[in-house]
FIMIPA-580690 format. One record per residue: z, y, x of N, C-alpha, C in turn. Coordinates in steps of 0.001 Angstrom, whole numbers, plus 500000, padded with zeros to 6 digits. Atoms other than C-alpha are relative to their C-alpha. Example, Ala and Ser with C-alpha at 12.3 -4.5 7.8 and 13.67 -1.06 7.14 Angstrom:
500000498810500890507800495500512300500000501200500900/499940498810499180507140498940513670500730501090499230/
//
This chain:
500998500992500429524493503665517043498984500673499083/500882499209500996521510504482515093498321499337500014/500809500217500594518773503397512961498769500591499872/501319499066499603514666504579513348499645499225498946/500785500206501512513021503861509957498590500552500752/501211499680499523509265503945511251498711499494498788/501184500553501323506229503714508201498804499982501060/501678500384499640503053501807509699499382500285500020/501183499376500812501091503612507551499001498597499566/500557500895500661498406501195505525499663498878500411/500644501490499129497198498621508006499612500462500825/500708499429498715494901500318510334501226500533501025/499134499934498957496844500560513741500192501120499959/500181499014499696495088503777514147500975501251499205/499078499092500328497166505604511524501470499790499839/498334499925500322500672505583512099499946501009500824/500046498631498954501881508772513395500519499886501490/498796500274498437502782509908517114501100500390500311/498713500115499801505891510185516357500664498491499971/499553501208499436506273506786515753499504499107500772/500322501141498827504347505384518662500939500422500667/499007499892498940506707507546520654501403499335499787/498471500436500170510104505980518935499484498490500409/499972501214499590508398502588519728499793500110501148/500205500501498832507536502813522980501636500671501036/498694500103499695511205503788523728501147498720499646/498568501106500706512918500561521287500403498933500962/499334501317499444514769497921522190499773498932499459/500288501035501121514445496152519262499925500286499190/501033499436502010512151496012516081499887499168499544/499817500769501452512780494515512987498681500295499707/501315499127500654508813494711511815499518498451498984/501174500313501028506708493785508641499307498824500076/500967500992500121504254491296507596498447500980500398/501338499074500443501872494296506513500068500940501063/500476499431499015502694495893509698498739499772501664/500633500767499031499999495553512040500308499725501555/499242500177498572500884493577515242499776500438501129/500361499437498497499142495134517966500719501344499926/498749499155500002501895498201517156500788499335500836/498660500632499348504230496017518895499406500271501890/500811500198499516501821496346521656500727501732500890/499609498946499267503403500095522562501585499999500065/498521500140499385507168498656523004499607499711500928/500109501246498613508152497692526344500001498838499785/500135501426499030508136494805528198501005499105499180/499180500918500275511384493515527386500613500457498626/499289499492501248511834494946523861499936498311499301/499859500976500938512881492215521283499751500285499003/500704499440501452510597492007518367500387498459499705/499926501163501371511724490067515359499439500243499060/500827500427501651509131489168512226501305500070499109/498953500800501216511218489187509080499603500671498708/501189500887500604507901488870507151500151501110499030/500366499007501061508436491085503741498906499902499213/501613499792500615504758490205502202500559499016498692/499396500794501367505099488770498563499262498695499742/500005501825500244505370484891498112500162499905501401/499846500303498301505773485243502450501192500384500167/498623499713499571509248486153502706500779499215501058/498790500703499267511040485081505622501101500205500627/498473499296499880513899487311505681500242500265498896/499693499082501043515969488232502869500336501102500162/499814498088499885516881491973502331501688499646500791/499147500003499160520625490766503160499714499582501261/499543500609498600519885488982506207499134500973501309/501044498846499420517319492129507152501338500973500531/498935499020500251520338494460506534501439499381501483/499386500608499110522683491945508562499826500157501798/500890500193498562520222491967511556500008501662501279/499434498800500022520280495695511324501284500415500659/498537499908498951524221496085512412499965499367500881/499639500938498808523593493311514754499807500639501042/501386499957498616520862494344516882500477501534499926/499307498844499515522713498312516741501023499864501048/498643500165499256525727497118517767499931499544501572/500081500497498767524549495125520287498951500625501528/501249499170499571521018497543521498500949501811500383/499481498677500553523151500903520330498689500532499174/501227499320500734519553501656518573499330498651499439/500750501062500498517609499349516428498726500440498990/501048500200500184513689500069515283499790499331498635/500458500592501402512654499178511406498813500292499627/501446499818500473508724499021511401499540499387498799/500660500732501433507430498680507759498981500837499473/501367499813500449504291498869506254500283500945499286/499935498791500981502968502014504895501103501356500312/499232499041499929505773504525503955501538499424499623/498854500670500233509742503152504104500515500481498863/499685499470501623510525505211500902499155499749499134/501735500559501312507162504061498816500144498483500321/499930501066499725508334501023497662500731498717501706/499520500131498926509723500263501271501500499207499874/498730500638499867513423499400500623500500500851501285/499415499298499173513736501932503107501667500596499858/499196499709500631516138503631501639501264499146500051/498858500987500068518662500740500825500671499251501478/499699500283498725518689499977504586500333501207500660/499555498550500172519463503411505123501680500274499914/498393500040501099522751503350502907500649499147500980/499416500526498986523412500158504876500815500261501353/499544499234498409523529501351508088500914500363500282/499132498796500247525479504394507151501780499215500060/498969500407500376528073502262505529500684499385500980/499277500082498749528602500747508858500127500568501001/500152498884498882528689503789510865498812500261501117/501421499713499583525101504018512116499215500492499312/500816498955500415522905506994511828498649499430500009/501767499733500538519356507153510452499087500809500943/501142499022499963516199508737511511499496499510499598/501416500544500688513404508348509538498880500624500629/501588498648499634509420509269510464499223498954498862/500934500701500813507498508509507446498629499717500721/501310500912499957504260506671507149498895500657498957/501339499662500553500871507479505851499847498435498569/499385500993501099501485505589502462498481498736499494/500960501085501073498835502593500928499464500225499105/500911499648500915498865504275498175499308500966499256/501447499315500399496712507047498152498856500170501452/501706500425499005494882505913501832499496499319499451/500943500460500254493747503543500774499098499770499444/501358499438500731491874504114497855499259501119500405/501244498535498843490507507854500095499085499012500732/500836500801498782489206505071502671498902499314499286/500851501027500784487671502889499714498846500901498904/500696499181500439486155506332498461500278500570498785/499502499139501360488401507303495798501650500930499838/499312498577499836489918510497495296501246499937498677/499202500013501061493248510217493123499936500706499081/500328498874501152492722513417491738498433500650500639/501110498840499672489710515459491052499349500503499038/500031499218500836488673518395489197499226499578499224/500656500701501300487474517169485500500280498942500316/499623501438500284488620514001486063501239499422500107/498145500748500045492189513174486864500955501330500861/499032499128499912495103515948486924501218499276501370/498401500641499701497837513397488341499726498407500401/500269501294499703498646510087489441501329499433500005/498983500779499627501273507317489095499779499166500988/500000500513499155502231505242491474501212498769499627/498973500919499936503932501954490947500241499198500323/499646501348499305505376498762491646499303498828498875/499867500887501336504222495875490167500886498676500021/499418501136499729506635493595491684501836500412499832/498200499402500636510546494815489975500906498836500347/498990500829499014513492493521490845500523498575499007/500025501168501225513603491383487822498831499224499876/501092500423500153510254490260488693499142500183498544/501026499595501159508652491437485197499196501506500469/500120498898499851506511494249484959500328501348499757/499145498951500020507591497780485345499252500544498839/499774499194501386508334499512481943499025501251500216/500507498778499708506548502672483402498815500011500130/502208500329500474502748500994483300499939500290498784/500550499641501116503036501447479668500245501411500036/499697498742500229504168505229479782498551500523500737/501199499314499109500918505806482743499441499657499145/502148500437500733497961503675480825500270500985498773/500379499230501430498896505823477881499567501868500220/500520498576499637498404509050479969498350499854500648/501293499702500282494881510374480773500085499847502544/500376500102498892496119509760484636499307499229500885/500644500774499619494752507748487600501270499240500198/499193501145499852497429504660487825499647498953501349/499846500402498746497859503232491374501477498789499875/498831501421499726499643499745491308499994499112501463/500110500553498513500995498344494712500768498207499402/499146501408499930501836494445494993499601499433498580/500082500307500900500605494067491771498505498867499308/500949500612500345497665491659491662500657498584499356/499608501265500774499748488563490485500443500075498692/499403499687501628500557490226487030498501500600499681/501470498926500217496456491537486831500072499331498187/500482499991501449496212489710483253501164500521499758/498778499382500390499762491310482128498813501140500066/501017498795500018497638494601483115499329499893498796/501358500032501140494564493774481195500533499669498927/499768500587501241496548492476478506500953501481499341/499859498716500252498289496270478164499146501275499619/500770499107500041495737498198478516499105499372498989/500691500605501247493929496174476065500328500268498611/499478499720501252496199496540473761500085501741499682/500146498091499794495766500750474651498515500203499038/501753499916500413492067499958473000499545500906501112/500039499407498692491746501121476914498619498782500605/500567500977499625488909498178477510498605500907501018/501211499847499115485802500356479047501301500997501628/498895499130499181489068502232481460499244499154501722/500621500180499170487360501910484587501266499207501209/498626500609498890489804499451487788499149499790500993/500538500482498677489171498947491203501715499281500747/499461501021499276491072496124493120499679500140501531/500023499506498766491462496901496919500727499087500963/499248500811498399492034493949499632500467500415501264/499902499963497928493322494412503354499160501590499947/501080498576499970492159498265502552500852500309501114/499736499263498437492140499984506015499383499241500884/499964500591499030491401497234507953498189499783499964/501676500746500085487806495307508841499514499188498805/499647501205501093488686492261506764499975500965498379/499968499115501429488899495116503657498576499430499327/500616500128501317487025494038500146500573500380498830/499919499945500949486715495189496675499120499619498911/500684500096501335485971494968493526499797500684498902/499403499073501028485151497398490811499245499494498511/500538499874501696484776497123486768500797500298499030/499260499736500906486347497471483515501049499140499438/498897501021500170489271496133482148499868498769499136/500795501401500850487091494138479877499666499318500631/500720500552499367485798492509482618500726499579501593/499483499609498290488067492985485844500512498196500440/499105501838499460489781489174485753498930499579500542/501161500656499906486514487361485655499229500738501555/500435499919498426485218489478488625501146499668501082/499144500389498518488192489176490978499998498445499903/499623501257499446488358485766490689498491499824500554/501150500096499681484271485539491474500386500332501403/500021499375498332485632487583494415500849499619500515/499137500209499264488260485968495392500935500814500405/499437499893499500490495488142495727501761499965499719/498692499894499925493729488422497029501187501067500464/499469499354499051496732489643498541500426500143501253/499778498643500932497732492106499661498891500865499153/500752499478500631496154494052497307500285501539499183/499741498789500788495969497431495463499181500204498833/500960499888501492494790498164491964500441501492499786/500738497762500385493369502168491109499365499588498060/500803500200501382492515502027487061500482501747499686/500500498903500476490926505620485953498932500281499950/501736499501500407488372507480485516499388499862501608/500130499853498597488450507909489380499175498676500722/500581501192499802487784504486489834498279499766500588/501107500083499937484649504832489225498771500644500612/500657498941499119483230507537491345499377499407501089/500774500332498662482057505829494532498882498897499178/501345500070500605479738503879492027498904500512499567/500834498974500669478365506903490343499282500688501275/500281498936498937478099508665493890498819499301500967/501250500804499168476269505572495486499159500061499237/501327500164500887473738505507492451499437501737500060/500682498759499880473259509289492684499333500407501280/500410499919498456472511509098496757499019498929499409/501430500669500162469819506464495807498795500293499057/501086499235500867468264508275492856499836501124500854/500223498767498758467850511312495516499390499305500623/500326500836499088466774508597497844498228499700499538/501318500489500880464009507519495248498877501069499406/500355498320499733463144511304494276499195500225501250/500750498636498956462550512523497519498560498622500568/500991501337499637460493508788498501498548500527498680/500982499632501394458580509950494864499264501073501137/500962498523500032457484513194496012499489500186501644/501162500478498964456577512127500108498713499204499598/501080501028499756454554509646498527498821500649499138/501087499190500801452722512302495928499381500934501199/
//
């Protein structure tokens, strides 16, 4: 029996690797995502059995046991069973813990990671996690813990000089601002990242003095990703420097 751990990668169909179009268009049956996109399902066969069991936060319509449950079922009964989840199954994924599962009932693993959320999607939205003079490093966290508070490890990042990458974390945004506030961190540059990858993708960028009041102007929601650094702020600086060039070279055709 045996278990295929397959990462989505961010949303866009286009990046998931071809290794895992090839393990899907062999399954039998796939356990897949909310945040995985559905036209993936689109390279199983004919008669593969795809089950939803949802994963998106406040959308849950599987629990992790009855995910895990489904798991031995659909082995036992397939000899192979398919686990498509958004992104990367170890980043935040719960990959892992379904993993262990498995094992514990005598079914082997393969994994093929995923092209992770969270550093496509801020590259796609034009920001570079790291880059020279401006950000060494980068965290990466959750903002949704298993205790539902926020993770202890936002205060250890906002106090470093890195770029801070929060996944799932837009329903704690004043908790944020109310940390970093207290960092006397208020001009710290954030960008907020909807449905990044896809068409439907919007953002929003400003300071933490200011970031609530715009997302709600903008509506947005989740899923979502929040980038607060210096980094942040680069595809603003880069669009205003392509239009002062723009205005320059318009100056000196028109002299």
């Amino acid at each position: 029996m045996k278990l295929t751990l397959i990462g989505a990668g961010p949303g866009d169909p286009d990046l998931i690797t071809l290794k895992g179009i090839k393990a899907l268009q062999k399954a039998k049956v796939v356990l897949y995502d909310s945040l995985a996109h559905p036209s993936l399902l689109d390279y199983c066969p004919a008669d593969c059995e795809k089950i939803l069991v949802g994963k998106r936060f406040g959308k849950t319509s599987c629990g992790q046991d009855e995910i895990n449950d489904l798991i031995v079922e659909k082995a036992r009964r397939y000899g192979e069973v398919v686990r498509l989840k958004g992104g990367d199954s170890f980043i935040f994924g719960r990959g892992y813990e379904e993993l262990i599962f498995a094992a514990e009932h005598g079914i082997e693993s393969d994994v093929i990671p995923g092209i992770s959320s969270s550093y496509a999607v801020p590259a796609l939205a034009g920001i570079p996690l790291t880059s020279r003079g401006v950000s060494e490093s980068f965290w990466v966290i959750t903002g949704t813990t298993r205790d539902h508070n926020l993770s202890k490890d936002l205060y250890l990042a906002a106090q470093s000089t890195a770029t801070v990458v929060i996944l799932m974390g837009l329903h704690k945004l004043e908790e944020i601002v109310g940390m970093y506030s207290g960092l006397d961190k208020l001009d710290e540059p954030i960008t907020i990242i909807q449905n990044g990858t896809l068409e439907n993708q919007k953002l929003v960028t400003g300071k933490i003095s200011n970031i609530i009041p715009l997302s709600k102007v903008s509506e947005m929601g989740s899923p979502a990703i929040i980038v607060i650094g210096k980094v942040a702020a680069l595809p603003d600086l880069t669009h205003k420097k392509i239009l002062a060039m723009m205005q320059k070279e318009t100056s000196v055709k028109g002299n």
